[in-house]
N, C-alpha and C positions, 0 to 999 in steps of 0.2 A: 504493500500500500504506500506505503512511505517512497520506496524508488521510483514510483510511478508519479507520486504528485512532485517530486521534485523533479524529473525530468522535464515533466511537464510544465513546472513553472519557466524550466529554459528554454523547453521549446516554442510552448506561448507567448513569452517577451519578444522570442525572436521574430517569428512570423507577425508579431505589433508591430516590430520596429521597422518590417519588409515593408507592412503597409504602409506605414509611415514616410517610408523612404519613397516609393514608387508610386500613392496620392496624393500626398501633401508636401512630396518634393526636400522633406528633413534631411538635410545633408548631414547633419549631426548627428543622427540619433544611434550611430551605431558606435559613434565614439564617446556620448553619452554613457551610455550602457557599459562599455568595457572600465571606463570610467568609475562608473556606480558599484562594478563587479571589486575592483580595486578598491575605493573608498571602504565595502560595507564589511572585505575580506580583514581590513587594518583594525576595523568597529570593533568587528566580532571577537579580535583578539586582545585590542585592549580592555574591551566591558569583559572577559572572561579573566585578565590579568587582575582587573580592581575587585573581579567578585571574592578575591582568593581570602582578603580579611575577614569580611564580612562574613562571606561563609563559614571561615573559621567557627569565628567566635559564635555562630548560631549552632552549630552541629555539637560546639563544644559544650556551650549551653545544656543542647539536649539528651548529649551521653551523660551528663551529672544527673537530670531526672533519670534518665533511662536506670542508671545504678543506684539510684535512690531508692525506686522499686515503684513510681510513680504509675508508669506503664505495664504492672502488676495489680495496683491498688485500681487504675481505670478499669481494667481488663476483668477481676470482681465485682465490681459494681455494675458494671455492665450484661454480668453472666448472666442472671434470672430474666433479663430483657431479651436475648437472645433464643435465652432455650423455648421462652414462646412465639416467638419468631420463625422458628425452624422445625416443625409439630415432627417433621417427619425423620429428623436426628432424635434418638435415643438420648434420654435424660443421663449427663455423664457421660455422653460418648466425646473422646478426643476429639471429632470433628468442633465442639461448641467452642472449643478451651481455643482452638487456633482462630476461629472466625472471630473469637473476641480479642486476642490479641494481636489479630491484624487490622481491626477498625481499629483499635485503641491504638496504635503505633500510626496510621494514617494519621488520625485526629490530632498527633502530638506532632505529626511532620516529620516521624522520622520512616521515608522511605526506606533506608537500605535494609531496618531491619524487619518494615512491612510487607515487602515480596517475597522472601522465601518463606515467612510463617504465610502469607495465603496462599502458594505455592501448596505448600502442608495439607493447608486445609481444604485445599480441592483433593487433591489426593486422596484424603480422610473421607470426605464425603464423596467420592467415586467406589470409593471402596463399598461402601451405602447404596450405589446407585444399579437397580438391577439391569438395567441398559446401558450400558457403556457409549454405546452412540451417538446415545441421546443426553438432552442435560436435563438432570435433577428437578425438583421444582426449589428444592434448599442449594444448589450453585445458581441456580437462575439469579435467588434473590440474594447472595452471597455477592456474586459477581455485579450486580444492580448497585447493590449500596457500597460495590467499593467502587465504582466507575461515579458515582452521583457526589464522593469522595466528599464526610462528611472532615472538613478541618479547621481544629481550634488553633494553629501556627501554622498560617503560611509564609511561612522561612525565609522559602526563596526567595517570592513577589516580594518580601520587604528586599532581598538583598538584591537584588535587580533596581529596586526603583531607589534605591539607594546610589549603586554603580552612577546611576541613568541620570543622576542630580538632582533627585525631590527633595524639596525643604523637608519634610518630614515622613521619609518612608511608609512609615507603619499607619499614615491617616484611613489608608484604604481596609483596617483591619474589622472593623465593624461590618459597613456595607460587605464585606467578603461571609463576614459569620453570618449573615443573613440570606446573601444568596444562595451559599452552600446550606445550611439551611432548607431553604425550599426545595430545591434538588432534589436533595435526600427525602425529604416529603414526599415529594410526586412521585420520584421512582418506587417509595416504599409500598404508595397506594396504589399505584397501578400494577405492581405486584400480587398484593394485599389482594385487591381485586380479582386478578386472575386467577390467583391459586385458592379466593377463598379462603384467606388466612383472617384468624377472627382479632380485629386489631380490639375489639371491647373487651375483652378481658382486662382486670385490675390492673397488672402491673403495666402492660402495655400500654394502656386507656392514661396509666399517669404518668409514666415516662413522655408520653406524645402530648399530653396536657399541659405538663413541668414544660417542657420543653417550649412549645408554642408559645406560653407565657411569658417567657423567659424571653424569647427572641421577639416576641410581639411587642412588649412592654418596653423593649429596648427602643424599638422600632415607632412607638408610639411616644414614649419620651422626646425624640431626637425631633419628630414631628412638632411637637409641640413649641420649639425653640426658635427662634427668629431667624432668619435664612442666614444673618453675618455668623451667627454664633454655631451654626450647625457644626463645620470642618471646625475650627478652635477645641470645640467639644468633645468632639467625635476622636482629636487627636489626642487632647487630655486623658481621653479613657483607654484607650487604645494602648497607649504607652506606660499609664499607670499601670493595669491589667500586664503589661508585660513585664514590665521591671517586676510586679509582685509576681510574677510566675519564675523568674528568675530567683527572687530570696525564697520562694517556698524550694525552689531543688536545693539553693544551699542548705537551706534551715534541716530538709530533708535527708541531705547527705550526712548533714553532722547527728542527728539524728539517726542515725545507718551505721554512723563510723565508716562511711565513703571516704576516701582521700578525693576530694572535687577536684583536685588540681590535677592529679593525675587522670580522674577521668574528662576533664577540661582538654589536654592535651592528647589525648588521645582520639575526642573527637575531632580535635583542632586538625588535628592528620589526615583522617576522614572528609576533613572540609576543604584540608589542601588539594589531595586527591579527586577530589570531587569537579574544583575552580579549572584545575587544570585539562579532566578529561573533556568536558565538555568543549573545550576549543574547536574542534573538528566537525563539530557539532552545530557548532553557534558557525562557523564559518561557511559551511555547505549551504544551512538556511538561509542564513542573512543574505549571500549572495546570489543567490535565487530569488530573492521576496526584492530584491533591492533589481534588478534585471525589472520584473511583472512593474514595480514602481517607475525608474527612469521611461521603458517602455511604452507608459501612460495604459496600461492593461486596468493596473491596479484601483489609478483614480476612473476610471470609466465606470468598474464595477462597484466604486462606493457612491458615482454621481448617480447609477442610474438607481441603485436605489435608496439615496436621500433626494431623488428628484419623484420615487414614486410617493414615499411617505409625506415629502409636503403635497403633492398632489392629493394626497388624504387629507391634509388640515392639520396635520401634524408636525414635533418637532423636526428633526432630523440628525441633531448634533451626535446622536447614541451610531448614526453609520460610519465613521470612523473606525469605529470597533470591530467593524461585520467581519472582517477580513479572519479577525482571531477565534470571534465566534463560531464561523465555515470551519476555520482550520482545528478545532479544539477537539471533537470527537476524534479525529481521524490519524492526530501526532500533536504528541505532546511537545516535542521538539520543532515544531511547526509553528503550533501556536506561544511556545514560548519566543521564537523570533518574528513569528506577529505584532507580539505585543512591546519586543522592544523596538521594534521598527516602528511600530506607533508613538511610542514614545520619545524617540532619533526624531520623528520628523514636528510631531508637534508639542513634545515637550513632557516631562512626565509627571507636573502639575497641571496639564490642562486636562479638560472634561477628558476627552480621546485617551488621552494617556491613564487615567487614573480609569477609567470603564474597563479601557483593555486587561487591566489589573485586577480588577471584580473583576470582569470572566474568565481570566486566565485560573482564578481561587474558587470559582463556581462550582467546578466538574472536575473529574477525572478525564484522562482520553478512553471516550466510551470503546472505539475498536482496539485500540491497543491492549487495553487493558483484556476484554474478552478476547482475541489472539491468543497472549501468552496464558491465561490461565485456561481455559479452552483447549488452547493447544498440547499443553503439558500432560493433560491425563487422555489426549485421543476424543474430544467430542467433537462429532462433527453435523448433528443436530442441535441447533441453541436456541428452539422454539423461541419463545417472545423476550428471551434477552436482549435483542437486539432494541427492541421495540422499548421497551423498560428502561434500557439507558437512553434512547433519544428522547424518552419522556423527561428523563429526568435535567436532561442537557438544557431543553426548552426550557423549563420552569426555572433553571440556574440561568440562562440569558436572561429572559424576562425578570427576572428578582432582580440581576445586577444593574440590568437597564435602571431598572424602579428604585433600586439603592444610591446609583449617581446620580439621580435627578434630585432626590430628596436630599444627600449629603452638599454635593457638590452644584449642582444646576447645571448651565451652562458656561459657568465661568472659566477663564482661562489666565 
């Protein structure tokens, strides 16, 4: 999937830039392009050189909770919520114990160590499954709520819009916990739906009640606040909420008898490791999405549709974003050089930049993610998974959309 859209972003640009040449007479445009290809290969590696701190100190961060036992203590909490979720896993069966400590490791942002435990836990529940072929209706929903990727730190987006020069990285941290949020809603009920899972039951009924509340009352607070004071606010809490998430893993680790420093550093390696591979990464995308852009591909396809939506009567400033939105189910490395290309061009305090940043925190990459876990134990019927995560993808665009207008508007 992924080889295919990126060829295709080069061979798109090109055939733009042909027309280009040969309608409109652009003597330029092919040295534009090579130009762009240059400029966005130099981008990619210096925003991959500045992530190297940052990233540090965030991974470092979260190896101290991780050996605190933080993402232990989620992973319990979370158990009794699960095992009614999943009627068709065995009370106590190994399958539960990984599925909860792979949301709970998502939730905390620490990927490297949330794919081999869900990894596990397809496994576990294949092992369960009397058709091998086909998938489960407990990985359906497995796979749904990790693609709909319910997350309390999103890590990276801070350390990105940090690289990228935002006054204050971490403002997009609210509107994020609320799209993702909805996501994870939609995908659960259309699930829920499908399979006839009874979400009324007690523990369920209050887990989803707490919750709502929780996000609702945030979201109805923030409403209520005069349009100057919203982003002020919204950054005050954002960065309180983080810095106390940071002394609760100290407070935690000394409580543990954790040495923090060593597990500090030891994620800090994990975070170098990390800054560094992505180079090749960031440099293949960028200069592809930076080709579709010089090419005038890119702005064609955000004119024509912020020229349908006013033609509705509506805003249009959320089409900036579309690009990351398209590209988000289908590569996560896609739309992560989406969104710093939106952010390259219009800045990563303007509306464009700080949206692309909610959707980028919205979703999981819905195929990516069903590929590898999917792939791993041999299913190659995925009944309404499919369907499950583009529900869920939808309602995280639509919530981020709804989250920058109300945090941010359209200011730049």
């Amino acid at each position: 999937m992924l080889n295919a859209l990126w060829i295709g972003f080069f061979l798109s640009a090109f055939v733009a830039a042909c027309w280009q040449f040969l309608v409109y007479g652009n003597q330029g445009i092919f040295a534009a392009l090579m130009q762009a290809a240059f400029d966005n290969a130099k981008t990619a590696f210096e925003i991959a050189l500045g992530l190297t701190g940052v990233m540090c100190l965030w991974l470092g961060v979260m190896k101290i909770g991780e050996r605190a036992g933080f993402l232990d203590a989620l992973a319990r909490l979370l158990a009794p919520l699960f095992a009614r979720l999943f009627p068709d896993v065995p009370r106590g069966h190994p399958a539960l114990g990984s599925i909860t400590m792979n949301l709970s490791a998502n939730m905390l942002g620490l990927d490297n160590a949330a794919t081999p435990i869900g990894l596990k836990a397809m496994r576990e529940l294949q092992a369960l499954n009397p058709d091998k072929d086909t998938a489960s209706n407990a990985q359906i929903l497995f796979l749904v709520l990790n693609a709909s990727s319910v997350t309390l730190l999103p890590v990276t987006i801070f350390t990105y819009r940090a690289q990228m020069g935002a006054a204050d990285p971490t403002d997009v941290f609210i509107p994020i916990l609320m799209a993702t949020y909805c996501s994870t809603l939609a995908g659960l009920a259309f699930v829920s739906m499908t399979q006839r899972i009874r979400l009324l039951e007690p523990v369920v009924l209050g887990w989803l009640a707490g919750l709502t509340l929780a996000v609702g009352g945030l979201a109805a607070w923030f409403a209520s606040l005069p349009a100057d004071e919203l982003a002020p606010r919204s950054a005050l809490v954002s960065n309180f909420l983080l810095l106390g998430l940071i002394v609760l893993f100290l407070i935690g680790a000394v409580v543990k008898r954790v040495n923090a420093y060593e597990a500090f550093i030891d994620g800090a390696k994990e975070g170098f490791g990390v800054a560094v591979t992505i180079i090749p990464y960031l440099v293949a995308m960028l200069v592809a999405i930076g080709l579709m852009r010089a090419s005038g591909l890119l702005g064609l396809l955000v004119e024509g549709a912020r020229s349908l939506v006013q033609g509705l009567g509506y805003d249009a400033a959320w089409a900036e974003a579309l690009p990351t939105m398209l590209m988000k189910p289908l590569s996560g490395s896609g739309a992560r050089a989406m969104m710093i290309e939106t952010m390259q061009t219009h800045g990563a305090d303007s509306f464009a930049g700080r949206l692309a940043s909610i959707v980028q925190g919205s979703t999981e990459t819905t195929f990516y993610v069903l590929a590898v876990y999917f792939g791993a134990v041999g299913i190659k019927r995925v009944r309404h998974a499919v369907a499950g995560g583009l529900v869920a993808d939808a309602a995280g665009f639509a919530a981020a959309v709804a989250a920058a207008y109300l945090f941010f508007g359209t200011r730049v």
